[in-house]
Residue, then its C-alpha position, 0 to 999 in steps of 0.5 A: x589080093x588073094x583070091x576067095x576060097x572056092x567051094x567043094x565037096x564035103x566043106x560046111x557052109x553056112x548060108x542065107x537063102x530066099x526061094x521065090x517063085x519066078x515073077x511070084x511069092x517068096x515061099x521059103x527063107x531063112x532071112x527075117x526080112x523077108x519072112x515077114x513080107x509073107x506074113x511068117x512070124x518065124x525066128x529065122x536061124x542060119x542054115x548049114x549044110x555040107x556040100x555034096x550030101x543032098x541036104x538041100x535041093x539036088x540042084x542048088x547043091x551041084x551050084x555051091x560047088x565052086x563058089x566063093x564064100x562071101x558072095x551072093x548068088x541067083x538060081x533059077x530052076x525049072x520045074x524038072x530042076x525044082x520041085x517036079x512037074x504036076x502030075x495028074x496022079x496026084x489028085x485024087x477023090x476021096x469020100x466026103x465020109x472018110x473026114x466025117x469019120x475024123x471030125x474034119x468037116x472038108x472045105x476048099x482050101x483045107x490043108x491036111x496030111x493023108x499017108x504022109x503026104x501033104x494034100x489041099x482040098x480043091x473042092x467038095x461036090x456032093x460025098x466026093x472031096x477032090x484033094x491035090x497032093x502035088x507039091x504047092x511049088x510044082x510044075x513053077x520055075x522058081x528063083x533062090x537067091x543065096x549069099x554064102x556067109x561063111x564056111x565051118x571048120x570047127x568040128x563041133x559046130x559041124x556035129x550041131x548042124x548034123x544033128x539038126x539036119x538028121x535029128x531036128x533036135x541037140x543033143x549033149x555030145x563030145x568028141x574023143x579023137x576019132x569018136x564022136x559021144x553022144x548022150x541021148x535019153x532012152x528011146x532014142x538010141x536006134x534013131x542015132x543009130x541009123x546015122x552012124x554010117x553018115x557020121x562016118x562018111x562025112x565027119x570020119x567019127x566013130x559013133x557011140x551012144x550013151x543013153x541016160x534015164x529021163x529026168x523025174x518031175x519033182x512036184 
């Protein structure tokens, strides 16, 4: 019996994981089971990832490496190894006027954006608002478990999970020898751009973009 291929840095794998907090709730999945223990109506869709290039948690990265495609594995990390510490910092008080100014009358609880960060309303006393920014999950230990499904090599599915890890979107594209050809519409290019360097690094592609007018709605 041959033994299963270990991990290293640079394969694509794809896999299925479930974040929990220690002796607590799921938080984050990608399995269809579980995300409806947490009420999230979501269509789950495999994650891939290429080791060793941070496209997840720092620490669940180092802890692929050397694995076996096939198996499943638990992860238990402290808060310093997940999402950090609570920092007192991080909450801050806010004028009760500057949500009024917005239409957004603040209540305990409330969950909005504030310089692209994430905050939860705490609570409302009189004009102040006091408002968390920490990450939900910091200062927890948290538990993954994952089971790693398979490992990629074909070049044309590592370049849709580049660019759903890079873009959030797909893009038409074809691969010429050592180019990689992506078509995108106007306004894009120099997003694509910025990853050039990535492409190179991880797949060895040269980068080309061409671009193509938008489509013209026809009533």
């Amino acid at each position: 019996m041959q033994p299963k291929q270990k991990l290293k840095k640079k394969d694509f794998i794809e896999i299925k994981y479930t974040g929990k907090v220690k002796d607590g709730d799921i938080f984050d999945t990608n399995i269809e089971e579980d995300a409806k223990k947490i009420n999230l109506d979501i269509k789950t869709r495999p994650l891939i990832i290429c080791i060793g290039e941070n496209m997840i948690l720092p620490a669940i990265d180092e802890f692929l490496e050397g694995k076996e495609i096939g198996e499943k594995y638990t992860l238990e990390l402290s808060p310093e190894k997940a999402f950090g510490s609570r920092k007192r910092e991080m909450i801050k008080i806010i004028p009760s006027s500057k949500f009024k100014e917005q239409n957004m009358p603040p209540h305990p609880g409330m969950v909005f954006q504030f310089d692209n960060l994430i905050g939860k309303i705490t609570a409302v006393s009189g004009g102040r608002v006091i408002v968390d920014f920490n990450n939900p999950i910091a200062g927890k230990d948290v538990v993954y478990d994952i089971k790693i499904e398979k490992l990629i090599t074909e070049q044309n599915e590592k370049v849709k999970a580049l660019m759903q890890i890079f873009f959030r979107k797909d893009f038409q594209f074809k691969i010429e020898t050592k180019k990689l050809v992506i078509e995108a519409e106007k306004g894009f290019e120099k997003f694509i751009e910025i990853f050039k360097p990535k492409f190179k690094e991880i797949l060895d592609l040269d980068l080309e973009i061409k671009t193509k007018e938008k489509p013209i709605n026809k009533k």
